[in-house]
N, C-alpha and C positions, 0 to 999 in steps of 0.2 A: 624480612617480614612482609605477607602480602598486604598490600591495601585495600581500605573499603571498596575503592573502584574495581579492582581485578577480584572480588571477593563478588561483588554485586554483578561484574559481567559473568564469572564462572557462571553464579547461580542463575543468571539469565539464558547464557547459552543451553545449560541442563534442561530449563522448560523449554527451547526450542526445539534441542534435538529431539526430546520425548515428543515433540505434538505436528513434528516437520510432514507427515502425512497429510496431516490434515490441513494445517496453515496454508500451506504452500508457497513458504517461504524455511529460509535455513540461515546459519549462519555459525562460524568456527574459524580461531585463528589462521591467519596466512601462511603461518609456518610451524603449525603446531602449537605454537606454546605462547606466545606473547597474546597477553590480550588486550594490548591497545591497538593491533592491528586487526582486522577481522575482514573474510571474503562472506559475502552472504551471496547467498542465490535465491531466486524468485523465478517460479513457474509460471509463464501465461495463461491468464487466466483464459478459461472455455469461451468459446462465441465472442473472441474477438483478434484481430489479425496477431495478436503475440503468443496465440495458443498452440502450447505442446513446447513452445521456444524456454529455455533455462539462460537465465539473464543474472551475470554474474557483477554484484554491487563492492567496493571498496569502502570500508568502514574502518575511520577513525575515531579512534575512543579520547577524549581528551583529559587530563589527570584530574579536572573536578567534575566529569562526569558523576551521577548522573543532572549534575546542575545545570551542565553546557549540552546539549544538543551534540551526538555523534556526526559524525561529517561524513555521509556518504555521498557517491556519484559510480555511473553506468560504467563500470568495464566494459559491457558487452553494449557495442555502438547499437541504439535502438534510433527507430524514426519514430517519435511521440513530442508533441506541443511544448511538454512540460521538462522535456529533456536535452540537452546542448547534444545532437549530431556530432559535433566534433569533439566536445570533452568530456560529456557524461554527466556536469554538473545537472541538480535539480532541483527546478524550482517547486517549493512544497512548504507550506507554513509551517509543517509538525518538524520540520529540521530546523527552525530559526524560531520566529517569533511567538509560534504557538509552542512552542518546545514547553515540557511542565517535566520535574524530575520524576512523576508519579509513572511517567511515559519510559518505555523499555525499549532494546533493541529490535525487537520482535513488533512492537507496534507503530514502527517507523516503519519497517521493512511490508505491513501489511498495510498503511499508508501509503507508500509507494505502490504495492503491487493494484491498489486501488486506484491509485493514479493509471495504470494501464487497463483496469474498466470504465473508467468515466476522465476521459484528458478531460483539461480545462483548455483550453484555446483563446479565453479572456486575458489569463496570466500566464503567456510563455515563457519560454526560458530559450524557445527558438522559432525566432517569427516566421521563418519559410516555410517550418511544417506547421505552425498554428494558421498562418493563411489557406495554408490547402487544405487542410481539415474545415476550415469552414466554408470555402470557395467552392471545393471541389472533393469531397467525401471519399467518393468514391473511387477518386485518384490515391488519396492520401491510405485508404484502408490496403489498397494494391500492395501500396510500397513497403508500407508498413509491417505488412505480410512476407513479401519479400527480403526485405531487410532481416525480422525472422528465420525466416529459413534459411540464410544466408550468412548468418552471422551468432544465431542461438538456438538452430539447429533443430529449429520447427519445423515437425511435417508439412510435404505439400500436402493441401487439403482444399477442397474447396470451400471460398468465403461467399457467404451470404450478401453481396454488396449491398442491394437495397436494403435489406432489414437491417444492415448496418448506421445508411446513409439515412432512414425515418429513424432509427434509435437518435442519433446526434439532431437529427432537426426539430423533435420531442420533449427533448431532455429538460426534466423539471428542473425553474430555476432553481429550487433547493437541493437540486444533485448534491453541491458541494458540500451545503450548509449541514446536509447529513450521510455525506460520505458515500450514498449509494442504498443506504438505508431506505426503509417506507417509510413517510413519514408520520402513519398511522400508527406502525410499531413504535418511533418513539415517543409520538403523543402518548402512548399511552404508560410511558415510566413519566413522561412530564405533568402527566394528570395527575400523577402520585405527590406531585412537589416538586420534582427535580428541572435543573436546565434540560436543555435539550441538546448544549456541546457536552456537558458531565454526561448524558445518557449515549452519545452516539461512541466518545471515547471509553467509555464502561465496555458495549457492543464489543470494539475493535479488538481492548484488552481481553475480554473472554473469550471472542474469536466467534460470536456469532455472523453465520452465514445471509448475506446479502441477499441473498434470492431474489436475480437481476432488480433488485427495487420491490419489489411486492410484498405484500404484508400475510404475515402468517404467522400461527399457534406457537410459540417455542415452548420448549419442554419443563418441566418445571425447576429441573436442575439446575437450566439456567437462567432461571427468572431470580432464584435464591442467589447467585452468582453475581448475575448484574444489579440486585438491592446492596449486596453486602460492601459491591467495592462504591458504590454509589453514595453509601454512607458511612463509607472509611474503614469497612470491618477487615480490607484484604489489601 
């Protein structure tokens, strides 16, 4: 008999696969058919040193998911703040304590790949590269880049250092607080009544696009999207 869990991961991987274009993130059992094991991959994101790189995650489903928080960590060795260089593990509230069951495999995984637009360097998970990232930028974007291409198979391309190295020295402190969002965009579901973590995980869940931080028009389909799950209807 299947269980609720592998009933609820089928039905999760199905909206992954349908929306892997656009997300840019994936994910599907290790060996075909078990789904307490799962390989996800994550694309680097544009304009910043993991771009073009395919960065493949190990995901553990645990038997009361989705109560428990899936357990992932880097297969593919990255240099990032937030990530152990030598084991993959990562540091990320939405894999522990911010974990909520409403949360899917898909919006960890775009969690994560949000973590490689905006590291945090306050809360490491590997203080050698959270030091260089803030000591020295544009050492840390080099390697970073290289590591990339070297290990997840990123084009060589040329990196923008400085516009790298003013993005990180800029960076609003509510980067994290809204995941990369404007915080104008979410003012304004919070105008409506709402928090402002229910509106930014609503965002993640629908898969509205970040637009490097900057505030702009969304379409109306998904204004109807992000009310409905906002107050329960999805």
């Amino acid at each position: 008999m299947t269980s609720s869990r592998d009933r609820r991961v089928a039905k999760e991987l199905q909206d992954i696969q349908a929306d892997k274009e656009k997300s840019g993130v994936y994910a599907e059992p290790l060996d075909g058919v078990d789904l307490s094991h799962l390989e996800g991959k994550i694309s680097g994101p544009p304009d910043t040193p993991y771009s073009g790189g395919t960065f493949l995650i190990d995901i553990q489903i645990p038997n009361n998911y989705p109560f428990k928080s899936p357990t992932m960590s880097f297969k593919t060795q990255i240099w990032h703040p937030n990530v152990s260089s030598q084991t993959g593990l990562i540091c990320l509230d939405t894999l522990s304590s911010a974990w909520s069951p409403v949360q899917t495999i898909k919006t960890a995984l775009l969690s994560i790949r949000m973590l490689l637009e905006i590291p945090n360097p306050k809360d490491p998970q590997d203080a050698e590269v959270a030091n260089m990232l803030l000591k020295r930028p544009d050492e840390f974007a080099r390697k970073a880049q290289e590591w990339s291409i070297l290990k997840a198979g990123a084009p060589k391309q040329e990196l923008n250092l400085s516009q790298y190295k003013i993005a990180m020295a800029k960076k609003p402190q509510d980067a994290n607080r809204y995941k990369g969002y404007s915080k104008d965009l979410v003012d304004r579901f919070v105008n409506m009544g709402f928090d402002d973590e229910a509106v930014v995980e609503a965002f993640i869940a629908v898969g509205i696009d970040r637009n490097n931080g900057e505030d702009y028009e969304l379409e109306e389909a998904y204004l109807g999207d992000i009310t409905a799950r906002l107050l329960g209807e999805q």
